[in-house]
N, C-alpha and C positions, 0 to 999 in steps of 0.2 A: 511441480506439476501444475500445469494451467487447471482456473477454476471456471466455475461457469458465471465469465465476465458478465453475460449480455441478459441474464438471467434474476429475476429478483430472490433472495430466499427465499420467499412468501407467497410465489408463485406455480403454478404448474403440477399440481400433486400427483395426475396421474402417472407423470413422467418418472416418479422416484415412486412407485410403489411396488409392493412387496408381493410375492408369489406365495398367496396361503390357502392353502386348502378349506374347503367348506367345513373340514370335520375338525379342523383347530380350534381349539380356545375360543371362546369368546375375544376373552385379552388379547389372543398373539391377530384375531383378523381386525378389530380393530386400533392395530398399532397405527399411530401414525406415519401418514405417508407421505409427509412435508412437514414441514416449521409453520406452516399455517395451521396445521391441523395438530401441531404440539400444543398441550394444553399445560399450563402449570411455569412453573421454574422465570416468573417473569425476572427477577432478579438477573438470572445467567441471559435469558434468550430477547428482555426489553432493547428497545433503542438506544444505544448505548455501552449494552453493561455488556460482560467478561467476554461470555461465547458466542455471541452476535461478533463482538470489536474483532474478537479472533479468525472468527470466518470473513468478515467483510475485509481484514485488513490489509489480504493480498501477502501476506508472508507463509511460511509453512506452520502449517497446525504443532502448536506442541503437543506433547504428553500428556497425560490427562491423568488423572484420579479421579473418581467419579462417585462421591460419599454419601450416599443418602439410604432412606429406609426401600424397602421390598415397596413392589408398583408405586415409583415415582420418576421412573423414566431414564434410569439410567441406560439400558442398552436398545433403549427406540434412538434415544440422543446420539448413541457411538454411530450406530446407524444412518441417522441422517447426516453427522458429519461427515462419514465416509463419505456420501453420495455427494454433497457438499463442496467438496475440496476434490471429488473426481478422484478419490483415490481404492485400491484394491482394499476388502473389508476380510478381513479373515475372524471369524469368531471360535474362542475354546473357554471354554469352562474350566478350572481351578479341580473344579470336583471329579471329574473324568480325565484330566490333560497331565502329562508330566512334564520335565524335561526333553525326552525323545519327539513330545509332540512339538515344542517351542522352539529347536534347533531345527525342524521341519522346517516349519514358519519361516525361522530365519534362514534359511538356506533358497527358500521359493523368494523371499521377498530380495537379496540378492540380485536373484536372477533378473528378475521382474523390473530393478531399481534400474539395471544396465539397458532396459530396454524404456527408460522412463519414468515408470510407473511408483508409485511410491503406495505401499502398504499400512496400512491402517490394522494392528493385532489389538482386538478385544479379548478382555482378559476375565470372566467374569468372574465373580467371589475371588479375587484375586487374594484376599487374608487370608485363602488355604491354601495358599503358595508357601513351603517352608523357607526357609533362610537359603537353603543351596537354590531351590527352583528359582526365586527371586534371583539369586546373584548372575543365572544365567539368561538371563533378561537384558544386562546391563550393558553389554559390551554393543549389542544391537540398538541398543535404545540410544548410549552416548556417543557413535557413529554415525545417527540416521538412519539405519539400515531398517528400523521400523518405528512407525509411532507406535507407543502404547498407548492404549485407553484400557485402564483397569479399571473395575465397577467393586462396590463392596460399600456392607453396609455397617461392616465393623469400622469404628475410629484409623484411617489411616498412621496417627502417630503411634498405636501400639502394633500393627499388624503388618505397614509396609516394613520393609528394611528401611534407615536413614539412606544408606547412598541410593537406592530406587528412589526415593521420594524428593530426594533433591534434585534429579534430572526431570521430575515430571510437575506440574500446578495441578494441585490438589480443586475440585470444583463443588462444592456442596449444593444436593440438591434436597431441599425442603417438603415436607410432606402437604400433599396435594389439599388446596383447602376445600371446604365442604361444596364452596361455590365452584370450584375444578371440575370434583366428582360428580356434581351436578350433571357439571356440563356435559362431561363423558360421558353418563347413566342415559340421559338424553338421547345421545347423539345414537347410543347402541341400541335404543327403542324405536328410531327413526331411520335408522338405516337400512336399506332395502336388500342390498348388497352383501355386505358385512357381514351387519345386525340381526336385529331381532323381531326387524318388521315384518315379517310374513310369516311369524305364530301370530300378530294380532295383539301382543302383550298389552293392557292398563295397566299403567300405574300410578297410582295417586301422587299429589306432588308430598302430602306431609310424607308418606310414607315414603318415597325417593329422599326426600330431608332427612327421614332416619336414618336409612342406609349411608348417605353418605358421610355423614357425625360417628358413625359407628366402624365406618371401616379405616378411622383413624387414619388419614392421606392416603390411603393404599387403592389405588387404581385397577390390580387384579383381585386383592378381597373382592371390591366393589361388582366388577362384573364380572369374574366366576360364581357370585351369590344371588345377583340379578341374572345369568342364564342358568344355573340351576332352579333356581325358583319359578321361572317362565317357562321352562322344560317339566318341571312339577305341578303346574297348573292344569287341570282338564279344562278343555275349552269348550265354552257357552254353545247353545244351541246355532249360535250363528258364527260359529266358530272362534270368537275373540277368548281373549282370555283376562279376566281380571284377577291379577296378583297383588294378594296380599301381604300385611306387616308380616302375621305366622308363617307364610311359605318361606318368608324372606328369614327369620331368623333362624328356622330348620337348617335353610339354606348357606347361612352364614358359620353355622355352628362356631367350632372355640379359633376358626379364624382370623375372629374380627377384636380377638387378644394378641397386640404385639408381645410376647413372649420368644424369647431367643435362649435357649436354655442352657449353650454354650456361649452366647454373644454377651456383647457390654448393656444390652438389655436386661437380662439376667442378674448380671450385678446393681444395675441401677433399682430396679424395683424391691433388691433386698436391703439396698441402705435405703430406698425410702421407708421400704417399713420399718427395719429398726431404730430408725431415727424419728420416727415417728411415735414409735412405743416409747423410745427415751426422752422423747418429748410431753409423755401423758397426753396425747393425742386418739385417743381411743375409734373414734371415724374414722381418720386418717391412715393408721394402722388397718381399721378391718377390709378399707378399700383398699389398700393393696395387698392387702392377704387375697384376698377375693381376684385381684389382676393376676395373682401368680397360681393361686391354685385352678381357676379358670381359664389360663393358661397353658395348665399343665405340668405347671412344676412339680419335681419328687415330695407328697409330703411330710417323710421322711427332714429333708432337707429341711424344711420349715421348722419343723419339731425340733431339730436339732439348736438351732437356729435361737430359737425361744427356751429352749435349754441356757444355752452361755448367757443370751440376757436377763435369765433372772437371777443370776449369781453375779453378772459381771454391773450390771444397773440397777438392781435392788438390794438382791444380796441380803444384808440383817437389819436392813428396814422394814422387811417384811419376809422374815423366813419361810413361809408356806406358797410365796412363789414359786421358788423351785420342785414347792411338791406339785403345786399346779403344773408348771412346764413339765416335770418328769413323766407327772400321769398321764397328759395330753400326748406324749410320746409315747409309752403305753399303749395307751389306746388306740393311737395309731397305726403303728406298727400290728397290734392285733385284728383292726377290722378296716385297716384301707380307706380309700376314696370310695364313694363320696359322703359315708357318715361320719367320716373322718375329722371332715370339715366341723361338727359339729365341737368336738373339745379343742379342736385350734381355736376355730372363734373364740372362745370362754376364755382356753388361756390367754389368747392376744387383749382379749378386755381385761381381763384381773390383773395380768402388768401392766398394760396401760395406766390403770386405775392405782396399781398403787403407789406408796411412797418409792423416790428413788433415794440411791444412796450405791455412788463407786468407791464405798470403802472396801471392800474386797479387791476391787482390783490395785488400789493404790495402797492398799496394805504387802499384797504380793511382792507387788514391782518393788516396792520400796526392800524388803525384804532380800528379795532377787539382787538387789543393785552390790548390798550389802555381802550378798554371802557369793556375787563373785568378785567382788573386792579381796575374798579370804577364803579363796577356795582350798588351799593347804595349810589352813587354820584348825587345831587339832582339835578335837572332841576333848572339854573340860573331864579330867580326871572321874571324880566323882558320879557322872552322869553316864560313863562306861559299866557295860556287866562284867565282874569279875569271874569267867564261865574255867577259868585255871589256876591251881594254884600260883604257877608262875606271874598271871595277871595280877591275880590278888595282891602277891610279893609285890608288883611294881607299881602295888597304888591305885590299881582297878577299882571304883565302887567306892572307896572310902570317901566319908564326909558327904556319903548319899542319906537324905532324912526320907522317910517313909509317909507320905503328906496323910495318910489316913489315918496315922498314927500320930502324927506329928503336926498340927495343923498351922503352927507357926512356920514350917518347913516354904510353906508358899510365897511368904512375905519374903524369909531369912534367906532360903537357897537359891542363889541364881541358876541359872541355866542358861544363859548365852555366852556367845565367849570375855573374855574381858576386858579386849576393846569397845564391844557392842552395849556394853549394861547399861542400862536404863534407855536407850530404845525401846519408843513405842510407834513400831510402824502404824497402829491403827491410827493415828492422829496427827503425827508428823513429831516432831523435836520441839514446838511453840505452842503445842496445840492443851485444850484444858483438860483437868484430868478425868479420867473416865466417868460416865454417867452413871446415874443413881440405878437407871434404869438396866444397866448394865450392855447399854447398844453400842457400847467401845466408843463414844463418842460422835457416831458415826451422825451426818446428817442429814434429815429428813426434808424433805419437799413434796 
């Protein structure tokens, strides 16, 4: 499909803009309406680099993957490439579209191909595409019969399928730096059109420098919380409006926490904090306790969570850890968010705080290793109940000593089987003999 030779990218915005209603979003009217007015993503859209070379190059657009976090531009980008490259833009959602809607798509973009035209399918959260949805993508995609541009902000390597991901170049876009948001926050204050020029909105600049630090690269945090907060202002006697930091974080609320509570966010901010707790990091721990449960995570989850690490990282370095974890679950489970919060905190500081020690868990595994090494390794005579005569007759219980009665019995009677005797999983095979203190050896930091 011819592109628009005579044309600069950089040029012309009115000509690509977008039909939005007054009563839309903030975000969806000030979408960009050119590549001059794309803000962010210099890596992909600078002189030179990926998506620039790709549109300037004069060949057909590939595939696309489009990786990055929520408002940084992925489906303004699919958009202006469509417009771009002069080709039909078909947009469907993952969350709404199935199958029947995709073999649509591909049956229109067919037609459309025979008449020219070459189709462009946006695909967006395309990660909740399951394995079949996906594989019906392919046949279209490795014929030409449509570009894809899927968007998503889960990891591509665990969400696409491999053979989708090898017909298409994955593009990662970065989140928007403070000086982007800026610039956007601005531009929606000043715009007459668009914007948010004709409520009359102030806004200070520190306080625009908050907002933008705070909406962590997110471009729709940023101004769904700047027109809700400019919406929430009563205006001056002379009609303006001066917005403040409080309208702005009412207005922000627990948005302006990247929290994904099925995403790879989700998991990342729980090994930061347990690897922080197992670190004796006690800040580090509370600050992402505070990201997830500010967040919105179950705290439940968390409780649990701080359950296995004080058995599996302290363990009998400090035994009353796990009475700590246990009660903090307790207590949770009986009075909820948000006093909740209060014996998470305690426990996240008293494991932090205390000694570590994974003898528990490397006495387990060790343990483990062993007895499925001899899983149809019989139970030693003696250490059986003799509950029949007949058992009794075959040796059941004999040569069993009574250790209360018998307090040599502890020394003298074994009880593992007889391959395993003198195994001491708590210390290893080399390791010194147990402590005075009676801590199995284990060791303290």
């Amino acid at each position: 499909m011819a592109r628009h030779e005579t044309k600069s990218l950089f040029d012309d915005p009115d000509e690509v803009a977008e039909s939005v209603g007054p009563d839309a979003p903030l975000a969806e009217r000030m979408r960009p309406r050119s590549l001059e007015e794309f803000v962010g993503q210099e890596h992909l859209l600078g002189r030179g680099r990926l998506v620039r070379r790709l549109i300037e190059g004069g060949g057909p657009l590939p595939s696309l993957i489009l990786w990055g976090g929520p408002g940084t531009g992925k489906t303004t980008l699919a958009r202006l490439l469509a417009r771009l490259v002069d080709a039909r833009f078909v947009a469907l959602s993952a969350v709404g579209s199935g199958v029947k809607e995709v073999r649509q798509t591909i049956t229109e973009a067919k037609a459309a191909r025979r008449r020219g035209n070459r189709t462009i399918l946006f695909l967006d959260e395309i990660h909740r595409f399951n394995k079949a949805q996906q594989d019906a993508l392919l046949p279209a995609v490795e014929e030409g019969t449509i570009t894809l541009i899927g968007a998503t902000t889960e990891n591509p390597s665990f969400e696409v399928n491999a053979a989708l991901l090898s017909r298409c170049r994955v593009v990662t876009l970065n989140p928007l730096t403070e000086e982007d948001l800026r610039t956007i926050l601005r531009r929606a204050l000043t715009d007459p059109e668009r914007g948010l020029a004709a409520l009359r909105p102030t806004v200070a600049e520190e306080v625009l420098d908050r907002l933008a630090r705070v909406a962590e690269g997110d471009a729709r945090v940023a101004l769904a919380a700047l027109e809700a907060a400019v919406h929430a202002t009563e205006p001056d006697a002379d009609g303006s409006r001066l917005v403040g930091w409080p309208t702005l974080v009412e207005a922000l609320g627990r948005a302006r926490f990247a929290y994904d509570k099925g995403g790879e966010e989700f998991y990342n901010l729980i090994s930061a904090f347990i690897k922080s707790l197992r670190n004796s990091d006690a800040n580090a721990a509370l600050y992402w306790l505070a990201r997830m449960i500010e967040g919105g995570a179950d705290p439940m989850f968390i409780a649990r969570r701080l359950c296995i690490l004080a058995s599996e990282d302290v363990g009998l370095a400090d035994p009353q850890a796990i009475v700590q974890a246990s009660a903090a679950a307790q207590i949770t489970h009986l009075i909820g968010l948000p006093e909740a919060l209060f014996p998470l905190a305690q426990a996240t500081i008293y494991l932090a705080q205390a000694p570590k020690s994974n003898l528990v868990k490397t006495a387990y595994q060790a343990a483990a290793a062993d007895a499925a090494d001899s899983a149809r390794e019989p139970v030693p005579l003696h250490l059986r109940n003799a509950v029949t005569p007949l058992m009794k007759g075959a040796g059941y219980g004999q040569g069993y000593r009574y250790v209360h009665d018998d307090p040599a019995a502890r020394a003298e009677m074994p009880c593992l089987p007889e391959r395993f005797r003198g195994r001491d999983y708590r210390r290893g095979d080399d390791a010194p003999p147990e402590s005075a203190d009676g801590s199995g050896g284990c060791r303290k930091k």
